[in-house]
C-alpha positions as CSV (number, residue, x, y, z in Angstrom):
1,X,-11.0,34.3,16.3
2,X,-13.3,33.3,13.6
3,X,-14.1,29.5,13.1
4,X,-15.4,28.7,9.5
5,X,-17.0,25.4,8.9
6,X,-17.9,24.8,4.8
7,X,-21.3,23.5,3.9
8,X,-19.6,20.0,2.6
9,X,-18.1,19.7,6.4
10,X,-21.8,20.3,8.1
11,X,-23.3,17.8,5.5
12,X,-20.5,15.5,6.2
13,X,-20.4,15.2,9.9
14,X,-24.6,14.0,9.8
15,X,-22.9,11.0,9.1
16,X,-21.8,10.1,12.6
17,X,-24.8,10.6,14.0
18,X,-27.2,13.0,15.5
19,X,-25.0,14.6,18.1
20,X,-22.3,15.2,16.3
21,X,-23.3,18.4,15.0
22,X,-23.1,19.8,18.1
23,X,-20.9,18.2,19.5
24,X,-18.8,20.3,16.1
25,X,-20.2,23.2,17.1
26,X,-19.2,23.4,20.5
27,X,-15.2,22.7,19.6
28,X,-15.7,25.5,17.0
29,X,-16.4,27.5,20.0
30,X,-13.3,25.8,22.5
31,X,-11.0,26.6,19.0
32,X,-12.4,30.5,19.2
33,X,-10.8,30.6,22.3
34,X,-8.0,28.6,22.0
35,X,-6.6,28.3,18.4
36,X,-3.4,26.6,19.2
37,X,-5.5,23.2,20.8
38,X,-4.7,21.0,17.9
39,X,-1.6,19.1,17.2
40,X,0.2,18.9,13.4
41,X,-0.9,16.1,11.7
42,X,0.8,14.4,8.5
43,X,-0.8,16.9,6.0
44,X,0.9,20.4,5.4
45,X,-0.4,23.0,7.2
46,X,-3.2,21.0,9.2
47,X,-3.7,20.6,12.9
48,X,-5.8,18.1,14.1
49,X,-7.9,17.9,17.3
50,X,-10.1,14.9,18.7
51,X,-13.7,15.8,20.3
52,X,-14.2,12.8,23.3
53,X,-17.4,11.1,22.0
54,X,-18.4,10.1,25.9
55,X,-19.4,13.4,26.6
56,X,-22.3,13.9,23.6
57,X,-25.2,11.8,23.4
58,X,-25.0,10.0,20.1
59,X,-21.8,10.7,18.6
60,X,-18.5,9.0,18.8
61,X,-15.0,10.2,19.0
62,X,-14.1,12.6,16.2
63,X,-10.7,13.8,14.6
64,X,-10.8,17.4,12.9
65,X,-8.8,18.6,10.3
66,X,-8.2,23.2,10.7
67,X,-6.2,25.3,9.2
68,X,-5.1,28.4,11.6
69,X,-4.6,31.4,9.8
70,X,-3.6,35.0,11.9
71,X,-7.5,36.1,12.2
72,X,-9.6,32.7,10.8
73,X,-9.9,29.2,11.5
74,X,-10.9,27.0,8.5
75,X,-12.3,23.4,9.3
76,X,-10.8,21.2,6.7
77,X,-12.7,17.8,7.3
78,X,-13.9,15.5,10.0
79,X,-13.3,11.8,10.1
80,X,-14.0,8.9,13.0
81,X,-11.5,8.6,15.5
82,X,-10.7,5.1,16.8
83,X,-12.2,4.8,20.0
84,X,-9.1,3.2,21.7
85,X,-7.2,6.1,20.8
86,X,-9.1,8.9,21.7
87,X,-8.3,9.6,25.3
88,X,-5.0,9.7,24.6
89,X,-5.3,12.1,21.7
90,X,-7.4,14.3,23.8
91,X,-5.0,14.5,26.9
92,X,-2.2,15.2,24.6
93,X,-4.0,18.2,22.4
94,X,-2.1,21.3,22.7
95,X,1.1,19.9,24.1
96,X,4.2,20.4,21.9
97,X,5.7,16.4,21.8
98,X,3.6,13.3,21.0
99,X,3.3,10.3,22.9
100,X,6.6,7.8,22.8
101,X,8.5,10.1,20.6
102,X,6.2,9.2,17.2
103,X,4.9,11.5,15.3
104,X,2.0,13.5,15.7
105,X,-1.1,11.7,14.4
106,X,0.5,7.8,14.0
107,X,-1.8,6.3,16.6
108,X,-4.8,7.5,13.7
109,X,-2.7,6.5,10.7
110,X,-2.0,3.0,12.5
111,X,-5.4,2.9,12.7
112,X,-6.7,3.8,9.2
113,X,-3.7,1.4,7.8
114,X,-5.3,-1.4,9.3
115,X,-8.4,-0.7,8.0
116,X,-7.1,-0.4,4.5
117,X,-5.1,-3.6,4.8
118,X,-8.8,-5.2,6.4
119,X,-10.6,-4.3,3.6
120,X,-8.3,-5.0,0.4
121,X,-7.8,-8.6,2.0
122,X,-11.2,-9.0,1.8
123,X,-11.2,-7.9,-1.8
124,X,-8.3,-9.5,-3.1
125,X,-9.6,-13.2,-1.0
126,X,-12.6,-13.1,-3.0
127,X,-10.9,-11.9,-6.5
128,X,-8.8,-15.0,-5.8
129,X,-11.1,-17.7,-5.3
130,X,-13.8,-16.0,-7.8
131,X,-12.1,-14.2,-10.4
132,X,-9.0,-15.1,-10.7
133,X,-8.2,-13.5,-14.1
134,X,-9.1,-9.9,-12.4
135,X,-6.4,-11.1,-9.1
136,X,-3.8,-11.9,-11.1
137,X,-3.9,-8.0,-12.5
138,X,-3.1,-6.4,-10.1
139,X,0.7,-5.5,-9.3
140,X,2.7,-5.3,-6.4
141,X,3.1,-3.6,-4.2
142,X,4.8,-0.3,-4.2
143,X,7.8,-0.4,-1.8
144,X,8.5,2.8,0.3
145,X,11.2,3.9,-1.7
146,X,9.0,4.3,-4.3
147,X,6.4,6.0,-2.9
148,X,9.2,8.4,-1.3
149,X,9.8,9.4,-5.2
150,X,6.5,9.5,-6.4
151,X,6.0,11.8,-3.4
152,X,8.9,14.2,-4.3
153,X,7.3,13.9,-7.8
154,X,4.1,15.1,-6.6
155,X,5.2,17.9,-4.1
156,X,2.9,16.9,-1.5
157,X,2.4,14.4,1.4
158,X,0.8,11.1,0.2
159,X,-1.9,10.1,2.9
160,X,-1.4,7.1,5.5
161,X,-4.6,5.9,3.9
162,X,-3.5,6.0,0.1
163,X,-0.1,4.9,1.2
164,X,-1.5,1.8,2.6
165,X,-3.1,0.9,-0.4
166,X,-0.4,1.2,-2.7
167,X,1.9,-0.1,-0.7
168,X,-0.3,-3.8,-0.9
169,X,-1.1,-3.0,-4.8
170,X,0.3,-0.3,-6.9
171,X,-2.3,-0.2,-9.8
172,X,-4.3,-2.4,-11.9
173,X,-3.4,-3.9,-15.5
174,X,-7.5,-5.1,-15.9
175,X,-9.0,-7.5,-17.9
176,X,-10.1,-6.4,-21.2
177,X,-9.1,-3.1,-20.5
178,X,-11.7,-2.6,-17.7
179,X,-10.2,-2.6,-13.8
180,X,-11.9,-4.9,-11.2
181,X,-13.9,-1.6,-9.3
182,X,-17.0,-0.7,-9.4
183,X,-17.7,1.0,-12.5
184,X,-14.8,-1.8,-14.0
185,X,-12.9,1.2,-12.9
186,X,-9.1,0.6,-12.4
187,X,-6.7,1.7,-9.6
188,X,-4.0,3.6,-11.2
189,X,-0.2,2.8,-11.8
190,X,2.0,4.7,-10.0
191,X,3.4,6.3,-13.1
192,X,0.3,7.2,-14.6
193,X,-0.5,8.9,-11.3
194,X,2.3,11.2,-11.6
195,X,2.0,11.8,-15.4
196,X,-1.8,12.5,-14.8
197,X,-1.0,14.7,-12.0
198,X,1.6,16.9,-14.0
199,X,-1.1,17.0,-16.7
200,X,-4.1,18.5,-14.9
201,X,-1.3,20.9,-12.5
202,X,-0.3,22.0,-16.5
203,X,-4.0,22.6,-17.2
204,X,-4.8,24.2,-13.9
205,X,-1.9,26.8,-14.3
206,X,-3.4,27.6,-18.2
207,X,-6.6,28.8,-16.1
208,X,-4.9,30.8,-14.0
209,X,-3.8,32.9,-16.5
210,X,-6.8,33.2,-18.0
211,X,-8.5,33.4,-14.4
212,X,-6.7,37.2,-14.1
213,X,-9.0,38.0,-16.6
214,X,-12.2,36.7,-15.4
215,X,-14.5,37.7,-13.1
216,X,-15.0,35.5,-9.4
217,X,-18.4,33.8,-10.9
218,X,-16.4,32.9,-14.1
219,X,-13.1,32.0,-12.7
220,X,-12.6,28.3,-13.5
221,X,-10.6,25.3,-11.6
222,X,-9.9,22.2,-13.1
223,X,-7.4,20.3,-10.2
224,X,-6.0,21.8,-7.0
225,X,-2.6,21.0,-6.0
226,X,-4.2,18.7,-3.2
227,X,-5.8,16.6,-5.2
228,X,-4.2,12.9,-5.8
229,X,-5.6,10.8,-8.7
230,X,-6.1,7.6,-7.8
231,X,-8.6,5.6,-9.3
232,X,-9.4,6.1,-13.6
233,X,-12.3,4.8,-15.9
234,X,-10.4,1.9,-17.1
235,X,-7.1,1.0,-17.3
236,X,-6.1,3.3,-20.3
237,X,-8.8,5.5,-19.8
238,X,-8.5,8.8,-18.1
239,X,-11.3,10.7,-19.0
240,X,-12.6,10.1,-15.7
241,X,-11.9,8.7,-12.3
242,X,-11.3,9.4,-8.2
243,X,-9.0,11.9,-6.9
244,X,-8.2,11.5,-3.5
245,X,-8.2,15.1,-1.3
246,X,-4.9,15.0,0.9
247,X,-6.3,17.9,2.6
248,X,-10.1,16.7,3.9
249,X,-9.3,12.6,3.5
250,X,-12.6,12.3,1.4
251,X,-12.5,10.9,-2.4
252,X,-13.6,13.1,-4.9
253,X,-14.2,13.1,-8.9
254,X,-13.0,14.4,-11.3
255,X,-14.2,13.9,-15.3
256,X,-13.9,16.1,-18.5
257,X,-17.5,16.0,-19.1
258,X,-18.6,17.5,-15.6
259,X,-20.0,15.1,-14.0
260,X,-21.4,15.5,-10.7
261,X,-19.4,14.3,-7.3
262,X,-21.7,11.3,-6.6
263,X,-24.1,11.4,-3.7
264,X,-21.5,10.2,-0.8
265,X,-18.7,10.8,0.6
266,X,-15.8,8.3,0.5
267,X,-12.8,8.0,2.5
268,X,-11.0,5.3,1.0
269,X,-11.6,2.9,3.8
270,X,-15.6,3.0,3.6
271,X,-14.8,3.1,-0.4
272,X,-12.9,-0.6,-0.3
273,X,-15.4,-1.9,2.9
274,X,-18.2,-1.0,0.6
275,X,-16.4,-3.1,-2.9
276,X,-15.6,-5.5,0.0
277,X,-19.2,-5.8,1.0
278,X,-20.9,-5.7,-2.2
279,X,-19.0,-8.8,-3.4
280,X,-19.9,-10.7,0.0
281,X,-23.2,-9.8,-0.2
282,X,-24.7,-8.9,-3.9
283,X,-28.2,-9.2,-2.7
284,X,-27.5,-5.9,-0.4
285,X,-25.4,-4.1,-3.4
286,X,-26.7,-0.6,-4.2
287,X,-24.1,1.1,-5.8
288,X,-23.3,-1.3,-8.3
289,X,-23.8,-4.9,-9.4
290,X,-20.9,-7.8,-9.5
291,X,-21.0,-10.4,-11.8
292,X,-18.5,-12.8,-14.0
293,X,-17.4,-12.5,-17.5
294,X,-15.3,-15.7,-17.0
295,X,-13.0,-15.1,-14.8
296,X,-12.9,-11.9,-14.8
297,X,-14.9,-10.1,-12.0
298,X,-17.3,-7.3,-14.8
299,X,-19.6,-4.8,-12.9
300,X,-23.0,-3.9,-14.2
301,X,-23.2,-0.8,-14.3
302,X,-20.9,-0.8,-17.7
303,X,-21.6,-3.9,-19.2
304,X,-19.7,-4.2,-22.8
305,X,-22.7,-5.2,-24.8
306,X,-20.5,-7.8,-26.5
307,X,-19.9,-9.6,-23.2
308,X,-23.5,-9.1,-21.9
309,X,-24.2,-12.7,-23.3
310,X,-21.4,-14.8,-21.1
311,X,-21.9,-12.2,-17.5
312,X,-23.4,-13.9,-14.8
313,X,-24.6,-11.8,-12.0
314,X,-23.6,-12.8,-8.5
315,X,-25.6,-15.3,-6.9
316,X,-26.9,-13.3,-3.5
């Protein structure tokens, strides 16, 4: 059986630290042998299986996303594996019912919830007591009946991650029409999610046709099916933003003036730890810089000339 791993999964799994490549390389070899290790996870078509980070030096416990197809494996994505859970995964990879009767994978999405809930309390504490203009635009909630039929809407699994997120705030109304992320980008309303999403599905199938007709170099893709639009330019502005990939977990970007992908990759937790920590501590920010327009939380990065008089940078 033959294991592919894509360039953007070797450059990814650096991350975690020196062993990990290996430690990658060596279940590539265990999933040669045995393609059927993994268990199903919560996205179609994707098995998941944990390498125990106690036995490589300098790497910790690791979930991987594969596809299994009748004469390839394709590695999908890697992500960090809560520790606590890891033995358990491990002793239960390849067996046909998960622990307790719950579904294959919940012990991770538990997990990444909290994580999500950890970091947008942190956000939304500050926005509060700071800018409090900037709090009081964000919605609701989504409740799960909604995200049930923006789901069917979509065709495809909404992440534990993204469901999380929406299910504490379900987009962004701004100030001034700019959202409170970096960038004074916006998280999305639900229905401009799946209006946005229809879009770009419209726009990708337009290509298709004309794909027939071009040649593999020239063939062109504007959105894949997996692809989840979460995060716009501003609040009424969609000429870019953040898609997140149900397939590989990561964030990526999308804009119609081909912009690159940015030089990291995001899952949405380290993508709300890192808002999180930038507002805590400014003096450390890289990505961006916080300040005030009132009470309205304004990043630097696109500073309306007209309000460059009143922002205040945040005091480190």
């Amino acid at each position: 059986m033959n294991v592919e791993i894509p360039p953007h999964v070797r450059d990814s799994v650096l991350q975690f630290g020196a062993g990990a490549p290996y430690a990658l390389k060596v279940l590539a070899g265990q999933l040669a042998d045995d393609p059927e290790m993994g268990r199903p996870s919560t996205l179609p078509g994707i098995l998941t299986v944990v390498i125990d980070g106690d036995l490589f030096e300098d790497c910790p416990a690791l979930a991987v996303g594969y596809i299994r197809e009748p004469d390839r494996i394709e590695i999908r994505y890697v992500n960090r594996a809560p520790v606590s859970k890891a033995a358990a995964n491990v002793e239960s990879q390849g067996q046909g019912d998960s622990n307790d009767g719950q579904p294959a994978g919940s012990g991770l999405d538990e997990v990444v919830e909290r994580q999500i809930a950890d970091a947008w309390q942190r956000i939304t504490h500050w926005l509060q007591h700071n800018a409090p203009d900037s709090h009081a635009a964000l919605r609701p909630g989504a409740s799960p009946e909604i995200l049930a039929s923006l789901e069917h809407d979509l065709g495809i699994s909404i992440p534990a991650d993204l469901r999380a997120w929406w299910s504490l705030t379900a987009g962004d109304d701004g100030v001034g029409g700019s959202g409170c992320l970096p960038g004074n980008q916006a998280l999305m309303p639900l229905d401009g999610v799946a209006d946005f999403y229809r879009q770009q599905m419209d726009a990708q199938a337009h290509q298709d046709t004309l794909n027939d007709r071009r040649t593999e170099d020239d063939r062109v893709t504007v959105w894949n099916a997996a692809w989840i639009p979460v995060v716009s330019y501003g609040v009424a502005d969609r000429t870019s933003g953040l898609y997140l990939d149900a397939e590989t977990g990561y964030l990526g970007r999308w804009s119609r003036y081909n912009e690159g992908p940015g030089d990291e990759l995001d899952t949405l937790a380290t993508y709300l730890e890192s808002v999180a920590d930038m507002l805590e501590a400014p003096a450390l920010a890289t990505r961006d810089k916080p300040g005030l327009v009132g009470g309205a939380l304004v990043w630097g990065s696109r500073l309306d000339p007209a309000r460059e008089d009143r922002w205040q940078p945040l005091a480190s």
